[in-house]
C-alpha positions, -999 to +999 in steps of 0.1 A: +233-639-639+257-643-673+279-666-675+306-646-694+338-651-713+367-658-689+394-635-712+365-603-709+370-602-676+409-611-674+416-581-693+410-546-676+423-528-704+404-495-703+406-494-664+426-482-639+427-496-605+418-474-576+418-477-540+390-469-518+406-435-499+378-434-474+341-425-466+331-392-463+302-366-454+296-345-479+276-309-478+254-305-505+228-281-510+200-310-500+221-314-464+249-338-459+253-370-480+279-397-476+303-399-504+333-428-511+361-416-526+379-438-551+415-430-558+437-437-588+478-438-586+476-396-603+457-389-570+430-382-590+396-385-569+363-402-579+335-393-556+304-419-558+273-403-538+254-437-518+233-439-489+240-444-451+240-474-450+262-489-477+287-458-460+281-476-427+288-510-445+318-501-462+334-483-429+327-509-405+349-529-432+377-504-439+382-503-404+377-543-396+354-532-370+330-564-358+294-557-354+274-580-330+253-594-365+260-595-397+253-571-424+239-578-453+271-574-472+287-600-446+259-623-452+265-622-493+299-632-490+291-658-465+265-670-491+288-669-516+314-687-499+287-716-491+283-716-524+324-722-537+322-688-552+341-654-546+343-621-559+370-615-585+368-580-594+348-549-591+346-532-625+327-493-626+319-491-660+295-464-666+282-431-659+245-415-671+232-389-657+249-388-620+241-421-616+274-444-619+270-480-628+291-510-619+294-556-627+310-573-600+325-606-610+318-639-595+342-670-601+329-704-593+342-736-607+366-720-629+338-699-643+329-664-640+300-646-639+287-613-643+261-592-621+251-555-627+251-540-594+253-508-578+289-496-572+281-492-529+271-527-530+301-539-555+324-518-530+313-530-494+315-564-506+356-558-524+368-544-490+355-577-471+371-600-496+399-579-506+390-578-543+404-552-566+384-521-581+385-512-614+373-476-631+367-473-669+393-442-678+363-430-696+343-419-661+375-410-645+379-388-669+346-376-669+338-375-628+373-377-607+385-347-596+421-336-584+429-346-548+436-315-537+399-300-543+388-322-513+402-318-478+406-359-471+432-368-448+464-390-451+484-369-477 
C-alpha cells in the first residue's frame, strides 16, 4: 500500500474516461476467451483479455444480478467499507507486452492510497461502487480499436 499525494490522483490529465461497453467472448486461435470492452466518447474500443471469472464478476455486476454468496469482489468492497474506505478511481496506466496494467485508488480519512492491481479486478470492483475508469491516451492509442471492427451491440 502507498499512501500517495492527494493532487496525483485528482488530476487525470493524460486519461480519458471510458465506460465499460460490455463482456464479451472472444475467438482466438487458442478457443474462446472473455474479453471487456472499454469505450471512450470517439467510440474507440479497448479490449482487455481476463479470465472467466473476473468476466462472470464483472457481468453479474453490469447486470445487478444477485448471487446467493458473495463474490470475492463483493466481499472487498464490503471489507472496504468496514473499513471507512472506498474506491475512488480506476486508473489503466500501462501496457507491456499484451499484458495491461492498472492502480486503483482507495480514499480513507481524507487520504488516498494506491494499489497496483490487475485491470479485471480494478474493473469488477468500479462497476459495484460506481467508480470512474480512467485509460492513459498513451494505451488507447496503442490498443483501442475503432468500434466498428467489433460486432458489440447497442449502436
Amino acid at each position: 500500500m502507498k499512501d500517495i499525494n492527494m493532487e496525483k490522483t485528482e488530476n487525470v490529465e493524460g486519461f480519458e474516461k471510458v465506460k465499460i461497453a460490455g463482456v464479451f467472448m472472444s475467438s482466438l486461435p487458442e478457443g474462446a476467451s472473455p474479453v471487456v470492452f472499454l469505450e471512450n466518447e470517439e467510440e474507440k474500443v479497448l479490449p482487455i483479455y481476463i479470465g472467466a471469472a473476473e468476466a462472470f464478476s464483472i457481468q453479474t455486476a453490469l447486470e445487478d444480478m444477485p448471487y446467493p454468496r458473495p463474490l470475492t469482489h463483493d466481499l472487498v468492497l464490503k471489507i472496504l467499507e468496514g473499513l471507512d474506505s472506498s474506491v475512488e478511481k480506476v486508473l489503466i496506466d500501462d501496457l507491456n507486452d499484451g499484458i495491461f496494467f492498472a492502480r486503483l485508488i482507495i480514499r480513507k480519512n481524507g487520504g488516498v492510497f494506491e494499489f497496483d492491481a490487475r485491470p479485471s479486478d480494478s474493473i469488477a470492483l468500479a462497476v459495484r461502487c460506481k467508480a470512474p475508469v480512467y485509460v492513459s491516451k498513451d494505451v488507447m492509442e496503442k490498443a483501442s480499436v475503432g468500434r466498428d471492427e467489433y460486432k458489440i451491440d447497442g449502436k
